[in-house]
KOLTOR-695733 format. One record per residue (C-alpha): x, z negated, y. Coordinates in steps of 0.25 Angstrom, whole numbers, padded with zeros to 4 digits, always signed. Layout:
BEGIN
XZY
...
REM end
This chain:
BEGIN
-0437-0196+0189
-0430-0188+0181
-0435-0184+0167
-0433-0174+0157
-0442-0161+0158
-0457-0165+0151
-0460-0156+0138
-0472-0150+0138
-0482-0159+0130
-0489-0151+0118
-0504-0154+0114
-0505-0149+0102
-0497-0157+0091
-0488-0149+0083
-0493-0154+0072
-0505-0145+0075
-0499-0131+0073
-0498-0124+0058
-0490-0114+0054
-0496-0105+0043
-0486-0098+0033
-0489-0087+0025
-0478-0079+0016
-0477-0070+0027
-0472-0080+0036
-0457-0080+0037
-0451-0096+0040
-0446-0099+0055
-0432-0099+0058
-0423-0110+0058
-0423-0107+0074
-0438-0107+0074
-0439-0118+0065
-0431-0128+0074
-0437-0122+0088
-0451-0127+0082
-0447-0139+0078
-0442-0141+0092
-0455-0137+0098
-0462-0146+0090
-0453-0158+0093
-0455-0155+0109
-0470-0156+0107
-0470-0169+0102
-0459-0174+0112
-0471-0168+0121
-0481-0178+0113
-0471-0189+0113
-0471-0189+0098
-0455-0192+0095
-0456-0193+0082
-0462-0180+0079
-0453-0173+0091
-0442-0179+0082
-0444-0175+0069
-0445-0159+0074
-0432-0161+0080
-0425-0166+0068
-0430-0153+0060
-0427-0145+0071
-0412-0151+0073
-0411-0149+0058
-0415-0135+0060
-0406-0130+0072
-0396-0144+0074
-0389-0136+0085
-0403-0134+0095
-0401-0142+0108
-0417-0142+0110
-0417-0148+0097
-0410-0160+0104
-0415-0160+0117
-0428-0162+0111
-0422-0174+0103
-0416-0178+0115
-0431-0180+0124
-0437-0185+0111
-0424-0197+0110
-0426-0198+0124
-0442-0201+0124
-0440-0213+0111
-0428-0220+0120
-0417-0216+0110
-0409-0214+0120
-0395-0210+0115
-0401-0200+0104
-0407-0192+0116
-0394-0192+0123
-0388-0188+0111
-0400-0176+0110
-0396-0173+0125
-0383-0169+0123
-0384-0163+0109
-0391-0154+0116
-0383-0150+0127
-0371-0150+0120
-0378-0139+0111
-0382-0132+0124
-0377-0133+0136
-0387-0124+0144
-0399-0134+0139
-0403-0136+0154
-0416-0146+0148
-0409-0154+0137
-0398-0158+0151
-0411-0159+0160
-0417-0168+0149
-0404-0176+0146
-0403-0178+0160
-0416-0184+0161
-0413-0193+0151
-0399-0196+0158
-0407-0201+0171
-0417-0208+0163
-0404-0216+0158
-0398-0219+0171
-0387-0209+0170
-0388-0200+0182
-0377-0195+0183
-0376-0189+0167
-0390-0184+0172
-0384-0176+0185
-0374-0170+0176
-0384-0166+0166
-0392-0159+0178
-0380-0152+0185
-0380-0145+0172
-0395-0142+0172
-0398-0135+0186
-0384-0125+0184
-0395-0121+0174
-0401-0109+0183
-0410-0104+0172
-0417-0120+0170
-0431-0119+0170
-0431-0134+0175
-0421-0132+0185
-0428-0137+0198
-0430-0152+0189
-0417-0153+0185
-0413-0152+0200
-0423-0161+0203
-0417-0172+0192
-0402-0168+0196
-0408-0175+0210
-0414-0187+0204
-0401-0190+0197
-0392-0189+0209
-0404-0198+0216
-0400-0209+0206
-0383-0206+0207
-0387-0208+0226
-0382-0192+0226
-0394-0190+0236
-0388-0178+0244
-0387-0171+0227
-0399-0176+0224
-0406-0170+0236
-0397-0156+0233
-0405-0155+0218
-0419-0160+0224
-0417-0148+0233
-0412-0138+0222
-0425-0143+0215
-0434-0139+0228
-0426-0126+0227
-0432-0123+0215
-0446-0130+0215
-0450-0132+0229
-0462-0141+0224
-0454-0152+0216
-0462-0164+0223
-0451-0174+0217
-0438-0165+0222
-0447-0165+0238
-0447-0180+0235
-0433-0182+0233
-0430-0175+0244
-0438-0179+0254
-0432-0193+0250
-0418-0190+0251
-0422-0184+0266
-0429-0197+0269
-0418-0204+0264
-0409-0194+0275
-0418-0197+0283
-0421-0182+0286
-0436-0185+0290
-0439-0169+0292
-0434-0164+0278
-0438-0177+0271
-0453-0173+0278
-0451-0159+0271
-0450-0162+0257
-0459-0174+0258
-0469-0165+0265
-0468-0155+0255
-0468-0166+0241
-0481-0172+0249
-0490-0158+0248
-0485-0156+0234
-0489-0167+0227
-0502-0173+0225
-0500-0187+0228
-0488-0193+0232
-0480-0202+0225
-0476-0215+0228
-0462-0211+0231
-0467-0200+0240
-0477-0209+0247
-0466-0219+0250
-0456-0207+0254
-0467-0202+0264
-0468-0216+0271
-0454-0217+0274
-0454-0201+0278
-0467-0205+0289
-0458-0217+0293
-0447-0210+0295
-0455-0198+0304
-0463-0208+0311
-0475-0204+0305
-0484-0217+0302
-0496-0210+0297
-0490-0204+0285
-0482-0216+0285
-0496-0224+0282
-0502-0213+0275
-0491-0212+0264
-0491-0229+0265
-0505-0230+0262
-0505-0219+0251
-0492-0226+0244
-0499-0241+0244
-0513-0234+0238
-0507-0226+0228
-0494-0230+0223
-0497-0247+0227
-0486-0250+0216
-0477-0242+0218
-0462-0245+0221
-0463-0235+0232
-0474-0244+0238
-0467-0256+0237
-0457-0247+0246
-0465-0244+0255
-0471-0261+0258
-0456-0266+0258
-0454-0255+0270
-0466-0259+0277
-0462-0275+0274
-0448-0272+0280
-0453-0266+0291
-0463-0276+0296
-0451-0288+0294
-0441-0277+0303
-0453-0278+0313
-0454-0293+0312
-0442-0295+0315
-0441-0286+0327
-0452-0294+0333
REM end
């Protein structure tokens, strides 16, 4: 599922550090003032303390009103406590203030899908991945997939996945989309190839991959991995909707049987 990038947890509370003074300390700038203030609001959107995350951000918004991390920041904390139209409002206070802020679009494009609005959350990404210099460029391509997924735009879905593999050969979940949409081709031998490759890198298979390999060893003929994926679905993942997939296609195929006889 699409989601907004993770911030990095902090450990130590903020209310452990000191700051020691002395005549020859000069005061922090306005600039640094607000940049700590953000720092410390993010650390506590890390801990999942929103009212502390909050209260940094209101000093630092009455420090520099016209920082777009300032509202970003706001925005994922709006976002977390279900206030939904303050974090849109955040959201697009802080693009509007800069253009180029490929993470608050990345974010505000999460939130987007999360609200069912795909296809504001296309145009948010279409904006992100021009962004050459992105750090998180190979994900954005990767959600830019899962939201044409949900608007049926498989053949531009598929396009991103790949741009994403491009990028980060190892993105297990960009290998399983892809490996989908060539089972859903029915292209056996490239759907093989990207299932291939997601099944040596990861750890343990999810449910999703499991029943994906299943209908892969039907479609190839091959009824050992076929069981073997069957049995590894039903032991691990028993509750699964994916599971309950897999019965119905075995229950449909015994009545087909039933009424060849």
């Amino acid at each position: 599922m699409i989601r907004a990038l993770p911030l990095a947890t902090v450990l130590i509370l903020a209310g452990c550090v000191t700051e020691t003074e002395t005549v020859f300390t000069e005061p922090p700038s306005p600039q640094k003032a607000m940049e700590t203030r953000v720092s410390l609001a993010r650390q506590y959107i890390g801990q999942g303390n929103w009212e502390d995350a909050k209260r940094n951000l209101k000093v630092a918004a009455e420090l520099d009103s016209t920082n777009p991390e300032v509202y970003e920041a706001f925005a994922l904390v709006y976002q977390s406590t279900g206030e939904f139209e303050l974090a849109e409002d955040s959201f697009q206070r802080a693009i509007s203030l800069d253009k180029s802020f490929s993470r608050a679009r990345n974010n505000y494009a999460a939130f987007l899908y999360g609200q069912e609005r795909y296809r504001e959350a296309e145009a948010q990404l279409q904006e992100v991945v021009k962004d050459t210099l992105y750090s998180a460029r190979p994900q954005a391509f990767l959600n830019l997939g899962l939201c044409r997924l949900k608007l049926f735009d498989e053949r531009g879905a598929e396009e991103a996945f790949l741009r994403t593999l491009a990028m980060q050969s190892g993105n297990t979940t960009a290998l399983l989309e892809v490996a989908q949409l060539r089972v859903d081709a029915k292209d056996s031998r490239n759907a093989t190839l990207y299932y291939d490759k997601y099944r040596r890198l990861v750890r343990q298979q999810s449910s999703r991959g499991l029943w994906l390999g299943i209908r892969l060893a039907r479609m190839t003929g091959d009824s050992d991995a076929a069981s073997s994926y069957a049995l590894a679905l039903r032991n691990l993942y028993p509750d699964s909707p994916d599971y309950d997939a897999y019965r119905r296609s075995v229950n449909s195929g015994q009545q087909e049987s039933s009424s060849d006889e």
